[in-house]
C-alpha positions as CSV (number, residue, x, y, z in Angstrom):
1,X,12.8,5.3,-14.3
2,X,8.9,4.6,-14.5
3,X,7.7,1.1,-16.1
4,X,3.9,1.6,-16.8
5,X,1.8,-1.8,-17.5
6,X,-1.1,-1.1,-19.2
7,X,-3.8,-1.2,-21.7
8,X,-5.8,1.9,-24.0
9,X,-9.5,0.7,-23.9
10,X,-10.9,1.7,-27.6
11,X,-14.5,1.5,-26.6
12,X,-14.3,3.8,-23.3
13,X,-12.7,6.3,-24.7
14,X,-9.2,5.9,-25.1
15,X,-8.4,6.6,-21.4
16,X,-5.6,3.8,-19.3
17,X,-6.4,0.8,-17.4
18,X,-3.1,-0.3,-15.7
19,X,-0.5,-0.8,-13.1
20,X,2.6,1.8,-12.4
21,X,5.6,1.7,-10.2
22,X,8.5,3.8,-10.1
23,X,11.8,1.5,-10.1
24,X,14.7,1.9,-7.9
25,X,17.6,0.2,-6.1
26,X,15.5,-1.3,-3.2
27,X,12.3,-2.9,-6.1
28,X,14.5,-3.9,-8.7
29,X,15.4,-6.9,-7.8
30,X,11.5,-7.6,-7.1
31,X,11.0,-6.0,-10.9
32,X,13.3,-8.8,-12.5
33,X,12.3,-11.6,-11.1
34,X,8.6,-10.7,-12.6
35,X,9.8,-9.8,-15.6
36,X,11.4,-13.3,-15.7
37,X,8.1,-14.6,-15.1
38,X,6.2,-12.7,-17.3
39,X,9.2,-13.5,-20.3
40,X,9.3,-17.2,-19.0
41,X,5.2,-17.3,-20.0
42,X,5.3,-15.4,-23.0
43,X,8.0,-18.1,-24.2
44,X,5.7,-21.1,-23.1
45,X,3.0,-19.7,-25.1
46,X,5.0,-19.1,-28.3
47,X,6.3,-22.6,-27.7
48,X,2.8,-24.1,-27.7
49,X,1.9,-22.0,-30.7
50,X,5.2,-23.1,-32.4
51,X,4.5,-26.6,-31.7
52,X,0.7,-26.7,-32.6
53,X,1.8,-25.0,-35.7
54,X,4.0,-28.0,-36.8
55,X,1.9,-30.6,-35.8
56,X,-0.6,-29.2,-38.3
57,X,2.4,-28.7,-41.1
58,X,3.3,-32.5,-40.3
59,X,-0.5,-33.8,-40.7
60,X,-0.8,-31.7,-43.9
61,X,2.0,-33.6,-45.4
62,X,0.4,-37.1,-44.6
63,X,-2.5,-36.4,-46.0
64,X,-1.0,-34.7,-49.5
65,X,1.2,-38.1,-49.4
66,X,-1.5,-40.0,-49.0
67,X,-3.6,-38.0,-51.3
68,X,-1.0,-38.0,-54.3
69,X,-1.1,-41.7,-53.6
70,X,-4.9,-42.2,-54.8
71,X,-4.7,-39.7,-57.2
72,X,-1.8,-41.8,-59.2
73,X,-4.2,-44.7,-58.6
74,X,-7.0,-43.1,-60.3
75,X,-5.1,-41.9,-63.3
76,X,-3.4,-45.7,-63.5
């Protein structure tokens, strides 16, 4: 089995920047444990995103709270 990273550059020409290796019994341990690595990242930053994302949802509410507040005031 053949795992290719790698990336088609638009500008250039469509043509492959990357990194290939042919997997077998003696590099797949070697395989996984990058791949675990690679996964464990790719979860941190989807984490951070997920997290950022909420502390923007939760600073939106306070300030439609506290927004709906002055606006009752001004109507009152």
């Amino acid at each position: 089995m053949f795992f290719g990273f790698s990336k088609t550059m638009a500008r250039f020409g469509r043509f492959r920047l990357g990194v290939g290796m042919r997997l077998s019994k003696k590099n797949a341990p070697y395989l996984l444990i990058i791949l675990m690595f690679v996964w464990m990242f790719q979860l941190m930053w989807y984490m951070m995103v997920l997290c950022f994302w909420l502390m923007y949802a939760v600073c939106y509410g306070i300030y439609w709270c506290i927004k709906s507040i002055f606006n009752k005031f001004k109507k009152a």
